[in-house]
C-alpha positions as CSV (number, residue, x, y, z in Angstrom):
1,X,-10.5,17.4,-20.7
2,X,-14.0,18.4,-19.4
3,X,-14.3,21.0,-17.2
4,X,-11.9,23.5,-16.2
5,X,-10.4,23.4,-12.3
6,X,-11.5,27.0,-10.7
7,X,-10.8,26.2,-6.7
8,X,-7.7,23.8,-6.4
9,X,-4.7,24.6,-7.7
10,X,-2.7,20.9,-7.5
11,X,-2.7,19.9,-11.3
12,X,-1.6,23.4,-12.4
13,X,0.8,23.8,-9.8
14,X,2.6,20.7,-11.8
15,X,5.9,22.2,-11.8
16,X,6.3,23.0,-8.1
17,X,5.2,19.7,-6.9
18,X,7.8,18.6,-9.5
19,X,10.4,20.3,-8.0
20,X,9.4,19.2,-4.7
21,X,9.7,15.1,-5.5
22,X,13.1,15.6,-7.3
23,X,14.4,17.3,-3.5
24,X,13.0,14.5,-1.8
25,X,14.7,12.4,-4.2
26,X,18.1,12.8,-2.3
27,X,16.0,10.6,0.6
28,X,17.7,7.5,-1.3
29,X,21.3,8.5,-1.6
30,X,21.2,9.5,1.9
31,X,19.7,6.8,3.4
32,X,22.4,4.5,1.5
33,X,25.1,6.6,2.7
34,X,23.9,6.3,6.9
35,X,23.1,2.7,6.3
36,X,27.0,2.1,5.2
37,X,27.9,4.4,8.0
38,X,25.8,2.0,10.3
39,X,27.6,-1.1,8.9
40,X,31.0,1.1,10.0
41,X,29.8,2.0,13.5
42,X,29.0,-1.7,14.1
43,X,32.1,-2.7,12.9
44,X,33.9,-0.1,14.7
45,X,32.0,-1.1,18.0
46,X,32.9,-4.5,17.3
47,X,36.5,-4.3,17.1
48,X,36.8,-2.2,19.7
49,X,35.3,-4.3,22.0
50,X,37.2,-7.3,20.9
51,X,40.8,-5.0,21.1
52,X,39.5,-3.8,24.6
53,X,39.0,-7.9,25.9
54,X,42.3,-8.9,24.3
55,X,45.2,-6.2,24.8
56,X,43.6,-3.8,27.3
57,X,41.2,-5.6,30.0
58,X,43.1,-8.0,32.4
59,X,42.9,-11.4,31.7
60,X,40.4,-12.2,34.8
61,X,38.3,-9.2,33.7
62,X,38.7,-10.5,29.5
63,X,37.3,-14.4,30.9
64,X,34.7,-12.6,33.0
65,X,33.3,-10.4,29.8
66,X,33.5,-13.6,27.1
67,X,29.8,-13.6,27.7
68,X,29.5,-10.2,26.6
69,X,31.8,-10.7,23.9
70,X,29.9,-13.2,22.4
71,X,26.7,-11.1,22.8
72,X,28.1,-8.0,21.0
73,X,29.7,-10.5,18.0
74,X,26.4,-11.5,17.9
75,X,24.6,-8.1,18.0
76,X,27.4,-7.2,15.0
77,X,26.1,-9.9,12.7
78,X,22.3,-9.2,13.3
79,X,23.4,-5.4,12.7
80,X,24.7,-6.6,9.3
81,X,21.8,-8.9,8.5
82,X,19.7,-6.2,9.2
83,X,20.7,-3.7,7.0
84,X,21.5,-6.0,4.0
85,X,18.0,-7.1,4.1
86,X,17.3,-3.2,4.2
87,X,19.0,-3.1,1.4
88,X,17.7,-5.6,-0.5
89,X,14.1,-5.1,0.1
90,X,14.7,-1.2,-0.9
91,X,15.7,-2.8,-4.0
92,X,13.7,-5.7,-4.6
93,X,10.6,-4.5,-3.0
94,X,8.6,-7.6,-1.8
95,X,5.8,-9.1,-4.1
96,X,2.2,-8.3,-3.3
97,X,0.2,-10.9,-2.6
98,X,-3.3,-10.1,-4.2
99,X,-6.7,-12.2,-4.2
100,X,-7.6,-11.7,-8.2
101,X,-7.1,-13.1,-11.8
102,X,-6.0,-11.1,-15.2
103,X,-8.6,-9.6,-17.5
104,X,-8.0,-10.5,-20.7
105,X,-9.5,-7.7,-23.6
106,X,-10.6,-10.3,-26.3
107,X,-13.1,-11.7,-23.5
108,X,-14.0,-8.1,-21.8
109,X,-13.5,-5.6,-24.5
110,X,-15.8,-3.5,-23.0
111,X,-14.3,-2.4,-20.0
112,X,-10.6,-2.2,-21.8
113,X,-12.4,0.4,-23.8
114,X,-13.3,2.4,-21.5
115,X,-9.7,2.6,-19.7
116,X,-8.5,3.0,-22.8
117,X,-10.5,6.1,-23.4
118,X,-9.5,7.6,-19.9
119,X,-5.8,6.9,-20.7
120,X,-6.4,8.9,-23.8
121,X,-7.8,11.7,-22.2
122,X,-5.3,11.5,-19.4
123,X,-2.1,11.3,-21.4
124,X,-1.6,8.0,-19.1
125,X,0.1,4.9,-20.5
126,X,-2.2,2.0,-20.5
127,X,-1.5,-0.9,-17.7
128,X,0.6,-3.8,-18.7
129,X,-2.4,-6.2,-16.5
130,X,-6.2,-5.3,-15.6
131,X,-6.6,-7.6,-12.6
132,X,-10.6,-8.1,-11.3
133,X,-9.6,-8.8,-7.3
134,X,-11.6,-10.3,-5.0
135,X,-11.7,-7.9,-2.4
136,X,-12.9,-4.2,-1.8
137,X,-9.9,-2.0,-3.2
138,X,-9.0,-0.3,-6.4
139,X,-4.8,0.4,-6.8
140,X,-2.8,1.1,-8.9
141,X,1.1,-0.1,-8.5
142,X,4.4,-0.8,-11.0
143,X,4.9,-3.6,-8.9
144,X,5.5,-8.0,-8.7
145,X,2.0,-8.8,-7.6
146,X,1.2,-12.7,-7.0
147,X,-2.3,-14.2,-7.9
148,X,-3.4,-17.8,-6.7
149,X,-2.5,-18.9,-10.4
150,X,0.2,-17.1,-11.7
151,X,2.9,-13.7,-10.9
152,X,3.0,-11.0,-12.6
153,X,5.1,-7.4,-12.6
154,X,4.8,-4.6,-14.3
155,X,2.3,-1.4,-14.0
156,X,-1.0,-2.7,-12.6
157,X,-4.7,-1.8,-12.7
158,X,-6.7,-3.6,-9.9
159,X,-10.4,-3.2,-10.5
160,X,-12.6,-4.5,-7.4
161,X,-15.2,-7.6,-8.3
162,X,-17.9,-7.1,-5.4
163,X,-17.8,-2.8,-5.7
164,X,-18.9,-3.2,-9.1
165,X,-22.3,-3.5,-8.3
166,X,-22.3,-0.7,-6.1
167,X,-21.3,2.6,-8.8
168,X,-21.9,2.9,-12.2
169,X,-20.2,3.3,-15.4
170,X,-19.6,6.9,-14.7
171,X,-18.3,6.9,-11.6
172,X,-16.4,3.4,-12.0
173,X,-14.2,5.8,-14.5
174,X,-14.0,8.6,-12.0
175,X,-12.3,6.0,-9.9
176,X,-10.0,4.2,-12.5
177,X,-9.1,7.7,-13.5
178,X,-8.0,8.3,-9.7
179,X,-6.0,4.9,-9.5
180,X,-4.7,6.2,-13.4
181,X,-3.2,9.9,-12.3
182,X,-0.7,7.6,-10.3
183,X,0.6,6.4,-13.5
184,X,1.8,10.1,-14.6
185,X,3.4,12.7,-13.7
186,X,5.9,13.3,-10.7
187,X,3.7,10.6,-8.7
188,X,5.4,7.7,-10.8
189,X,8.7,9.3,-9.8
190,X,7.8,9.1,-6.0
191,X,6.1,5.4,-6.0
192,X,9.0,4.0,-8.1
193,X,12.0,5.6,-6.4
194,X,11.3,6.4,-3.4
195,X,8.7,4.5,-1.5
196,X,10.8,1.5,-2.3
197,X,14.1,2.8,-0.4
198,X,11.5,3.9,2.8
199,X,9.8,0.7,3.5
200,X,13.6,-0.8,3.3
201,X,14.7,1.4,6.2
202,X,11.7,0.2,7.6
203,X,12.5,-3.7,7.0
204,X,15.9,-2.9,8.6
205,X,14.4,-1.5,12.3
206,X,12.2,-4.6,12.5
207,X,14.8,-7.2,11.9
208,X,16.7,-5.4,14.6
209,X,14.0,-5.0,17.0
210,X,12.8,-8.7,16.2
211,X,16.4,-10.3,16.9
212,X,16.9,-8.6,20.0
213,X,13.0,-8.8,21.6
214,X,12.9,-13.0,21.0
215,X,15.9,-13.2,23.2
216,X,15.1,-13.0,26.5
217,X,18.6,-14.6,27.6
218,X,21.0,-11.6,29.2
219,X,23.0,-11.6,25.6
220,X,20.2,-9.7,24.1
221,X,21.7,-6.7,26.2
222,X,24.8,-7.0,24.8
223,X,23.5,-7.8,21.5
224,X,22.0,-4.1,21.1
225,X,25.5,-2.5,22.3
226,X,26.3,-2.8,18.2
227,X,23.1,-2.1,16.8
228,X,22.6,1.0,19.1
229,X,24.0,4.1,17.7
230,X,22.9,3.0,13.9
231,X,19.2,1.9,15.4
232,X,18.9,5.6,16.9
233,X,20.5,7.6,13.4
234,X,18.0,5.7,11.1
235,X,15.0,6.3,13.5
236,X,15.5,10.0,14.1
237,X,16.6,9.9,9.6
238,X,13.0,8.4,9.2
239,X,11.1,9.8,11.7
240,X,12.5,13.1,9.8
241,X,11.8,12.0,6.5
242,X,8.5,10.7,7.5
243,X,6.6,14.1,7.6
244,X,7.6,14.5,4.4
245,X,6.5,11.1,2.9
246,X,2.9,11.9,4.6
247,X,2.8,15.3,2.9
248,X,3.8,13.9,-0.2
249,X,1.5,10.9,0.0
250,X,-1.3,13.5,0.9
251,X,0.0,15.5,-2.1
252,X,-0.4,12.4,-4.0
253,X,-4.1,11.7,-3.4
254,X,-5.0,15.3,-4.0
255,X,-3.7,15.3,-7.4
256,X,-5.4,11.9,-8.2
257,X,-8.6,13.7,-6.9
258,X,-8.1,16.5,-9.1
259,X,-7.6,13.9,-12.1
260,X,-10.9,12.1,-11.3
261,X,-12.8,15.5,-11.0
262,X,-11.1,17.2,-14.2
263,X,-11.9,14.0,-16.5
264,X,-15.5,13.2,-15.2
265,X,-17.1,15.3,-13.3
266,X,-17.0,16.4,-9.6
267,X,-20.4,15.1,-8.9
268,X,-19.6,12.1,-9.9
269,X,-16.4,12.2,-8.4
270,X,-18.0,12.9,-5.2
271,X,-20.8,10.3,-5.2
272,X,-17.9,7.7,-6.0
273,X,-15.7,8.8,-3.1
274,X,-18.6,8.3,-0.7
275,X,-19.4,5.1,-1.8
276,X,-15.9,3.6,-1.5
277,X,-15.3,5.0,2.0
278,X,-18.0,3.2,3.3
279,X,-19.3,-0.1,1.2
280,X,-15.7,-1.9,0.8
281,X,-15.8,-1.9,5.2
282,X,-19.1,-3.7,4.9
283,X,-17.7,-6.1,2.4
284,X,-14.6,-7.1,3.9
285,X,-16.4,-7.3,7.4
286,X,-19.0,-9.4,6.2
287,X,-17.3,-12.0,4.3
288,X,-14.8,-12.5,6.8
289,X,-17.1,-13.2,9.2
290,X,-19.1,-15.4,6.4
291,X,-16.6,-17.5,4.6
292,X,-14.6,-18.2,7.6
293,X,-17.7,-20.0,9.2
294,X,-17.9,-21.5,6.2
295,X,-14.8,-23.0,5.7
296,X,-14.3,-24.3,9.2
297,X,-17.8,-25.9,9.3
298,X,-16.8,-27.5,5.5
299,X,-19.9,-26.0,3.5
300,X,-18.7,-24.7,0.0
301,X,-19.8,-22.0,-1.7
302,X,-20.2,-21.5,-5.4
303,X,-20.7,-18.0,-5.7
304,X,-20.0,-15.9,-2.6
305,X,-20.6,-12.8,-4.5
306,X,-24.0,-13.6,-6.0
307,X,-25.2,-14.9,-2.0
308,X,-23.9,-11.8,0.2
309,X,-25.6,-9.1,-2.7
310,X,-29.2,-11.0,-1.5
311,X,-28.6,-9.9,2.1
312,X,-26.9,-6.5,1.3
313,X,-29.8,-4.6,1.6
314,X,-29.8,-5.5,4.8
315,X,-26.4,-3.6,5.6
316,X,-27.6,-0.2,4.3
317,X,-27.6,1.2,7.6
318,X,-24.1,-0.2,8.1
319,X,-23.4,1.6,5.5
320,X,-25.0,4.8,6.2
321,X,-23.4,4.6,9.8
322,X,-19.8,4.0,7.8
323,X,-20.3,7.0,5.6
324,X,-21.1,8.9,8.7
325,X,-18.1,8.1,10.6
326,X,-15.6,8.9,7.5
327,X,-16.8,12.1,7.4
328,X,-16.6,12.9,10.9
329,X,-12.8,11.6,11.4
330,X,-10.8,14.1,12.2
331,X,-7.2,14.1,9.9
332,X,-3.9,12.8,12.2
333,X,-0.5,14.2,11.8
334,X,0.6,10.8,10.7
335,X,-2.0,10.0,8.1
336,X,-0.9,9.2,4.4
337,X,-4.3,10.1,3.2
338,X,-6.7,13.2,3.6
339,X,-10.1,12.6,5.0
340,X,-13.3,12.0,3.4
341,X,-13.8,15.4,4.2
342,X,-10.8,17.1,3.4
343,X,-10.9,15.4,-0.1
344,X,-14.2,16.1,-0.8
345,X,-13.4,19.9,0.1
346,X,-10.7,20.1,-2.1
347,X,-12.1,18.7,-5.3
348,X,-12.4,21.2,-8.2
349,X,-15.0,22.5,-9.7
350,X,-15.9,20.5,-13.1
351,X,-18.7,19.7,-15.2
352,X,-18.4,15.9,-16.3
353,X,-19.6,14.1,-19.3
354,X,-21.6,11.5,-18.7
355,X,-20.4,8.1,-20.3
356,X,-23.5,5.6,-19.1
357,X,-25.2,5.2,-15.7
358,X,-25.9,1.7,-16.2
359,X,-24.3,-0.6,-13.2
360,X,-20.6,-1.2,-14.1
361,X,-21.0,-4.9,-13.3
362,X,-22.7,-4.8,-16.9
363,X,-19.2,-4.2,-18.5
364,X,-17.7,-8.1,-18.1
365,X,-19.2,-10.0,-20.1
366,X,-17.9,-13.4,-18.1
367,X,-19.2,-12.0,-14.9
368,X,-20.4,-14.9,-13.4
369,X,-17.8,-17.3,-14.0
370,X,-15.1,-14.5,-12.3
371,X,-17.3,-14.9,-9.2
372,X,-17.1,-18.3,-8.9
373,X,-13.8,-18.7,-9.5
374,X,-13.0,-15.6,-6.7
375,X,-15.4,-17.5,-4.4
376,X,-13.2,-20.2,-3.8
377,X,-10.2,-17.9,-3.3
378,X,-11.6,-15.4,-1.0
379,X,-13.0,-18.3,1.1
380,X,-9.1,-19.6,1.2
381,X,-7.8,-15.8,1.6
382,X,-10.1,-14.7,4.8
383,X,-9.3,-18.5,6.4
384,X,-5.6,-18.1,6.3
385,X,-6.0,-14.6,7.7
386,X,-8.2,-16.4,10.5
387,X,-5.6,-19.0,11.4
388,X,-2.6,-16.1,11.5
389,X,-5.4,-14.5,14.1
390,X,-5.9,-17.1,16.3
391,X,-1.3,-17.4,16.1
């Protein structure tokens, strides 16, 4: 490793944070255990209701309350849709749809020798897939991501097309090394086990809230008689459990920082953080705006990515006033990630080796044909996100 952390103490504190993800592990069993208790409680409601119209209430009072009856067996069935769709999604997470193509590392052995160096020196497994996306973000995910050409799961390194010309070699690593620490340690735990199970509470409370809000008719007030109780549990269980997943998150990107700083240098680190918290906002602001227009007036466009780098000296003081504005936001209680600031404060102390400061564009080989080929489906990307707009 280069350099030696002197002011943060996240990667040697390993153990603790360790310790911490395996107690928040018991999030899944017990979000299992009050979605079957929902399923009872709906059931339970259910029946009772249904006992109370045909052996209790008088039979002018049972014809009156048929309506009812037939709002709360339907409020029972969305109840159990609900939370086997919870269940299902916690366990099938849904695919991630993702503007990009696969590198392959007989045509860009360049660039897979340089992750392959940072795995080295990270102790990280290398990605099953290298995707070059269209779009402003690097990630890193073990997930089922789908291109315009083909699906793919698995762990997944997304390197970003247009940001390529904005950092270097040097600091393109510091920020695969980021996206890389995500592939080790206790954070592999969290994003694979837990995350999952959370966003399947989540899918749960929407399809609830969605079945009763788009009926207006006076069932819809018998419909939530079922869902009621369970609704309130796994809102008060996740509004609980969700200052925990924003500590960890938090934790999460600290570590990563740490990672990118330990393996090539703070100052490089730092330079790279800047950049991406305020040139991506350009980009995806820009091309919206450009390739929309362009689509709906039928002009094509063979390279998008070659056209918008002849105006983007333009933007610099877009960019400047972007940069400016990350690092005077002020942190929320709900955020899942620190601040500019706050991650730029917290970054250890390391001396980095410099790899190369040549442009990291100059690592693909095939650079060209990638952009014409992402052109087209950006162009097709921003215009569906224009027509679900203007829905």
């Amino acid at each position: 490793m280069n350099g030696e952390i002197q002011n943060v103490p996240v990667i040697e504190n390993e153990k603790i944070h360790v310790k911490t993800a395996n107690k928040y592990l018991w999030f899944v069993p017990g979000l299992y255990v009050i979605l079957c208790a929902s399923l009872l409680i709906m059931t339970c409601i259910g029946y009772g209701f249904y006992y109370f119209l045909l052996h209790i209430a008088p039979p002018l009072v049972a014809v009156l309350l048929f309506g009812a009856f037939l709002g709360v067996g339907i409020g029972v069935l969305l109840g159990y849709y609900s939370v086997f769709s919870g269940i299902f999604r916690s366990l099938f997470p849904r695919t991630i749809e993702e503007v990009g193509i696969v590198m392959n590392e007989a045509m860009e052995p360049e660039l897979f020798e340089q992750i392959k160096d940072l795995c080295e020196q990270m102790h990280a497994e290398m990605p099953k897939y290298i995707i070059l996306n269209a779009r402003s973000a690097f990630f890193a995910a073990d997930a089922a991501i789908s291109l315009p050409n083909e699906k793919i799961r698995g762990t997944i390194l997304s390197i970003s097309l247009p940001m390529l010309y904005n950092v270097n070699i040097d600091e393109l690593r510091s920020i695969v090394s980021h996206e890389l620490a995500h592939f080790t340690g206790w954070d592999t735990k969290f994003s694979k086990k837990i995350a999952p199970v959370y966003q399947g509470a989540m899918t749960m409370l929407k399809r609830i809230d969605y079945g009763i809000n788009t009926d207006r008719s006076d069932l819809a007030s018998f419909m939530m008689v079922p869902s009621l109780i369970p609704t309130v549990i796994v809102r008060y269980y996740l509004k609980w459990f969700h200052n925990h997943m924003v500590a960890i998150s938090r934790a999460r990107e600290y570590r990563a920082d740490a990672w990118a700083a330990q393996t090539c240098g703070t100052a490089t680190y730092m330079s790279s953080l800047e950049k991406m918290h305020s040139n991506p906002i350009i980009f995806e602001r820009v091309s919206y705006g450009d390739l929309t227009g362009r689509y709906k007036e039928g002009r094509g466009i063979i390279n998008y990515f070659q056209v918008f780098r002849q105006y983007s000296d333009s933007l610099r003081g877009e960019v400047a006033q972007e940069l400016q504005f990350a690092r005077s936001k002020i942190s929320s209680a709900d955020d899942t990630h620190p601040t500019l600031t706050e991650r730029l404060n917290n970054l250890p102390v390391c001396e980095g080796k410099s790899v190369s400061s040549d442009p990291a564009y100059v690592l693909l080989k095939h650079i060209e044909e990638y952009e014409r080929v992402l052109s087209d489906e950006l162009s097709l990307f921003h215009n569906n996100r224009s027509q679900l707009r203007n829905h």
